[in-house]
N, C-alpha and C positions, 0 to 999 in steps of 0.2 A: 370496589377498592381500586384506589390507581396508583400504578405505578410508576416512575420516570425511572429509566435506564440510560444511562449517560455515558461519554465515551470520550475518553482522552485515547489521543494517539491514531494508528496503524489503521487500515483496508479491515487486518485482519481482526483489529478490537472491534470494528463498527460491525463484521459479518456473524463475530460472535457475539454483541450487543441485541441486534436484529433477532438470533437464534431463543436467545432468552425472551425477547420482549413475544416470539410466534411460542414459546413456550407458555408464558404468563396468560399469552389471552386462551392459547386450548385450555387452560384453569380455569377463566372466568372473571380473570382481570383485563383491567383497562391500561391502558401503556401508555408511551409517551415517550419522544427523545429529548425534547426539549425541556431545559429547567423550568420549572416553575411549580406551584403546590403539586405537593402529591400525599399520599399515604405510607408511603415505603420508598427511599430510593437505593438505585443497583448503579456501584462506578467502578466502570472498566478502566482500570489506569497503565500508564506507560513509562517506561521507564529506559527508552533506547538513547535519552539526555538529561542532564541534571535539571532544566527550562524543564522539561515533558513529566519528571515526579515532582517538582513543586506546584504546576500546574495540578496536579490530580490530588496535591493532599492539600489544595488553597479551595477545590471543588464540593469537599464535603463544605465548607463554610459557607460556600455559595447555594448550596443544596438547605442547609441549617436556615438561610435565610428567609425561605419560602416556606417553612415548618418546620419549628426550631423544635415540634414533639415528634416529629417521624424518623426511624429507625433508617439506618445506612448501611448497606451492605457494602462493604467494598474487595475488589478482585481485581485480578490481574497481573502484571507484569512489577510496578511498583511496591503494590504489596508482596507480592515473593522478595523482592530486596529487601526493603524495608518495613516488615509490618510492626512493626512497633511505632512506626512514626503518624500508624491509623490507627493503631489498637488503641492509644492514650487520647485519642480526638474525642469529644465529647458527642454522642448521639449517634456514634459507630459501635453496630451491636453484633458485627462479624467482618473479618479480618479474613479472605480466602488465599488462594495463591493464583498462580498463573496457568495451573493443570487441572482437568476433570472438572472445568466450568459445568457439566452435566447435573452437576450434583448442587447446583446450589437453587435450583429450585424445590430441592429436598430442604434447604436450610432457610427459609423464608423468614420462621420462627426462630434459627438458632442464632446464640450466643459466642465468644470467644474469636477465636485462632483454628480456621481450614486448611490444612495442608498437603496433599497428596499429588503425587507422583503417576505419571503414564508411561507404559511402555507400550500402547498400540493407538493408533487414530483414536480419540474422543469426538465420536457420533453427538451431535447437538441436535435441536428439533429444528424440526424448518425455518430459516428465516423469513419474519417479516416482510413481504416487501414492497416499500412504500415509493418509490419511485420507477422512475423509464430505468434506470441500469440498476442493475442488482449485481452481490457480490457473493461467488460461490466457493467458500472455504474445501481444499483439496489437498491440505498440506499442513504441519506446526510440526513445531519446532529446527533445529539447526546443527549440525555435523561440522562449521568451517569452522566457528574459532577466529574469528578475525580479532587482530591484537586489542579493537577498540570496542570490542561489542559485548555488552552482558550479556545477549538475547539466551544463547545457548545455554547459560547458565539458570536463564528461569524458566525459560520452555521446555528443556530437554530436548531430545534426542531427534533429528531428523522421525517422521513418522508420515505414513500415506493414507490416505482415504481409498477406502476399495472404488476401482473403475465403476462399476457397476451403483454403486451407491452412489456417485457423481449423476453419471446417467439420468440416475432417476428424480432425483433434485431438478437436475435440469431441465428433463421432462415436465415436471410438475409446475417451472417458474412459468408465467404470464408476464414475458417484459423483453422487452427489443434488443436489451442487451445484456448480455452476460461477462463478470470479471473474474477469472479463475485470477484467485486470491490463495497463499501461502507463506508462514516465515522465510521458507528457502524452497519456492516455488520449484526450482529449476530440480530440485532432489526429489519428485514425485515419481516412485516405482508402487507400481502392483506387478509384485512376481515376476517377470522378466517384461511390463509393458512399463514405457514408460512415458513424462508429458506427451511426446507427439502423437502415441496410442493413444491416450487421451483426447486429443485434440482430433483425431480420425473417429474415435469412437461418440463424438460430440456432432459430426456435419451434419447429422440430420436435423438437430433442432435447428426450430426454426427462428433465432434472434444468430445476432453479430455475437461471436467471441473477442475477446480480449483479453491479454495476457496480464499477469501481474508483474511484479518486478523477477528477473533471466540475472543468470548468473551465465559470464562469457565462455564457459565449458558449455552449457547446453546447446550454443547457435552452432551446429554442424549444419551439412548441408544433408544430413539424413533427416534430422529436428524439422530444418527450413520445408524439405518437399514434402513433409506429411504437413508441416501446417499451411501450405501451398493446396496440396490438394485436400483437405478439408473442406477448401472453399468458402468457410465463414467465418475465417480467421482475420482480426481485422490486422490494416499495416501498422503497425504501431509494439514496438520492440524497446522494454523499456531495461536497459543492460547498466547492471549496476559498476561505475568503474570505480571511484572513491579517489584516487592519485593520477597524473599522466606520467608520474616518474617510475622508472620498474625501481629502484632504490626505496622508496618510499611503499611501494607494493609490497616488494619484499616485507620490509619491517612491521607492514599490517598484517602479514600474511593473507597475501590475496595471493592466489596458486595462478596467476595467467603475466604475459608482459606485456608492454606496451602497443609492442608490434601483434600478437597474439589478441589482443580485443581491437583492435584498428581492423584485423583482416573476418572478424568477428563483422563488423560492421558492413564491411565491404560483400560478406558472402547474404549476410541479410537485403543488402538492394539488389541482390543478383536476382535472388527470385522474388524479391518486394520490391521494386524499383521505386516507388515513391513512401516507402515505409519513412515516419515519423521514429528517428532513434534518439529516444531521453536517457537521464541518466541521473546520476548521485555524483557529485563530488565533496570530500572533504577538507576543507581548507586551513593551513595550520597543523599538522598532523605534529608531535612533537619532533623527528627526526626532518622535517620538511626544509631545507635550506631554500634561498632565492633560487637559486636554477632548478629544485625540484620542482616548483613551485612553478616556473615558467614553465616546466614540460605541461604541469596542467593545462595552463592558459590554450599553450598550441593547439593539444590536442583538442581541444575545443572546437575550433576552426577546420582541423585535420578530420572528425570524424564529422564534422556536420552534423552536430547535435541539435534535433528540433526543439526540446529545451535541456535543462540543466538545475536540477534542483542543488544550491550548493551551500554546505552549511559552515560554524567553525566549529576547531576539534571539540569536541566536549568530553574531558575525562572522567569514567566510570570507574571505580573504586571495586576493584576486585580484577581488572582487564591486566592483561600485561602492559599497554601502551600508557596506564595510569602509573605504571612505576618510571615512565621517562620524565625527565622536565621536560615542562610543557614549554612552549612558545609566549613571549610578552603578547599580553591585548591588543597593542596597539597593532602587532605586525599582523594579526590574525584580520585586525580590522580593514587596515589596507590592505592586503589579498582579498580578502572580501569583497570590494570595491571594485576592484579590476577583475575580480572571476564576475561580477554579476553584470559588468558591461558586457566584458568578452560574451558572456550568456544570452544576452540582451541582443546583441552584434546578430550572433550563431540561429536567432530565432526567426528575429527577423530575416534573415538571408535564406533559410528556409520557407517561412512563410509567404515569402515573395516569388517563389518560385511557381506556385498555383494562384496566384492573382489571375482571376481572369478564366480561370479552369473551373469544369464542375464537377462537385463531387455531392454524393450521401451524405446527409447531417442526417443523424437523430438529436429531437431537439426535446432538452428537460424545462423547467419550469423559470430559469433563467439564461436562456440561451440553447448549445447545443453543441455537440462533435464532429465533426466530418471522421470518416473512417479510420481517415491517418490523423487525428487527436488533436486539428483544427479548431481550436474553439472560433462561434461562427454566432453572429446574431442580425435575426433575417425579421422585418415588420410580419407579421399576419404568422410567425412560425406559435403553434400550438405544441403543448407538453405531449410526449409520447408519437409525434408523427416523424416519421422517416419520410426525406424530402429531397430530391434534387437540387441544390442549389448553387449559385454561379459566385465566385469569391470576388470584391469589389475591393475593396481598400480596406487597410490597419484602420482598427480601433482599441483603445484601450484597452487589452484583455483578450483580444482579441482580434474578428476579423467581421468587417458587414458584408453581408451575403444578402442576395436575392433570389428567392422561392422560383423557381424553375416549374417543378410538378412532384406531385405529393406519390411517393413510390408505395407506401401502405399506407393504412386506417390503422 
């Protein structure tokens, strides 16, 4: 029997996608990420934007398509908001939520509306894993409350993965690289250790580490020098900011200021000197005036961001910032416009800085990464090999690079 497991959204729906599909086959199914016939399909859906739930309940149809008689489960993040807008979909024969995904390979056969609530780590089976980086779930759900975000409300509670159960995960992966992956990564406590004990209790394996998305409280310089001496920590510090205005912070409630993530950045190249620092901005936020708005653009420039992922506000129905008036489209669209130059600008000025430098690429089945999150495409580069290579000139998406000498097999 085969299954498709599909996945709208997050790191951390694909890590939990993977977990089910390493579930289905220790049963004695056949998997599959990609759409197309199956026997049963599983949709992980999301709902961090209004684009990201209509995406996943336009999915079952697209699923419908390829077997308009096979059974759809659907979970996740959108279904906790809204399951009634899956339950009434024709060929949807379970409706789960966004907690105790453990359980739904108990429900293969069931019916209805799954509901339930955690209040400790939810242990999943081992993920799949089908490529050079894999991604290692250590963290769900969320304690900030940011004015714009449902997360918290369909994940729950900040919660940790015991140290020791990380470990052994880790242990067990076969792949070059590793992506500690969480809702609110940066909130990972076992008992009084916290990520950087993690990240020290990790330097033995033998792949690259990489962080997932840091919140600007965690980059202390105690954080920095255990993931310094870890030694397999890769540069690449991905610090989520959302505003350059502390006025607009405020009203998100984001707990740091403008100067406070600035010296956040600055303490991160002290001891990662060519660390890659990415980030989140959102653009339009309702309280966002033009000079707010300008603080963004600076800081841009100010923190030397290697990229910048920046989106418009999108109001969530339940958030406190969905009770503000929103901002006209049009102005959401021109900010847009000029954050995604400024972005454009801020990459390349980074990127150009190692032209001509060589670094590590590990290289997947289109292209590859340099350590500090370089994408890099080299003639003769093979899937899975970590490589020497020398950075040559911008290409679309990237950067062309030449094979130097192949550091592993």
């Amino acid at each position: 029997m085969k299954v498709c497991v599909f996945t709208v959204g997050c790191k951390q729906n694909e890590v939990e996608s993977a977990s089910l599909r390493g579930g289905l086959e220790e049963l004695g199914y056949e998997t599959t990420d990609e759409l197309g016939y199956a026997d049963l399909y599983l949709l992980n859906t999301c709902a961090v934007t209004a684009e990201a739930e209509r995406k996943s309940r336009q999915a079952v149809g697209r699923m419908r398509k390829f077997n308009p008689s096979a059974p759809v489960i659907v979970f996740g993040c959108a279904s906790e908001h809204a399951p009634s807008a899956f339950e009434k979909k024709e060929g949807v024969t379970l409706v789960a939520g966004a907690m105790r995904k453990d359980k739904i390979l108990e429900l293969l056969s069931g019916r209805g509306v799954f509901r339930e609530t955690e209040t400790a780590f939810c242990e999943l089976p081992r993920p799949k894993c089908t490529k050079t980086r894999a991604y290692l779930r250590v963290q769900d759900g969320c304690d900030r409350f940011c004015a714009y975000c449902l997360i918290p409300y369909l994940r729950g509670r900040s919660r940790s993965r015991a140290l020791a159960s990380v470990v052994a995960e880790a242990e067990a992966m076969r792949v070059k690289e590793i992506v500690l992956t969480g809702i609110d990564l940066a909130s990972y406590r076992d008992g009084d250790r916290d990520l950087g004990d993690l990240l020290l209790a990790l330097k033995e394996i033998p792949a690259r580490i990489r962080l997932g998305s840091l919140e600007e409280g965690t980059v202390t310089r105690e954080f920095l020098a255990k993931a310094k001496a870890a030694g397999n920590v890769m540069p690449h510090f991905h610090l989520s900011l959302q505003s350059g205005s502390d006025r607009v912070l405020r009203a998100m409630n984001r707990r740091y200021t403008r100067e406070e993530f600035l010296a956040a950045c600055a303490a991160v190249r002290e001891f990662f000197p060519d660390a890659a620092i990415t980030t989140d901005i959102i653009v339009g936020f309702p309280t966002e005036t033009e000079e707010d708005f300008l603080q963004s653009l600076s800081i841009v420039q100010e923190a030397g961001f290697a990229h910048v992922h920046a989106f418009p506000f999108s109001a969530r129905e339940g958030t406190n910032a969905a009770k503000l008036e929103d901002l006209p489209s049009a102005v959401k669209r021109e900010r847009m416009g000029r954050m995604l130059r400024a972005a454009e600008e801020a990459e390349s000025a980074y990127i150009s800085r190692f032209l001509g430098t060589i670094r590590p690429a590990l290289f997947e089945s289109d292209g590859g990464y340099t350590d500090n999150y370089i994408r890099v495409f080299a003639e003769g580069a093979a899937e899975g090999k970590l490589c020497s290579v020398r950075l040559k000139e911008r290409k679309n998406g990237g950067v062309l690079a030449e094979i130097i000498e192949e550091v592993s097999s």
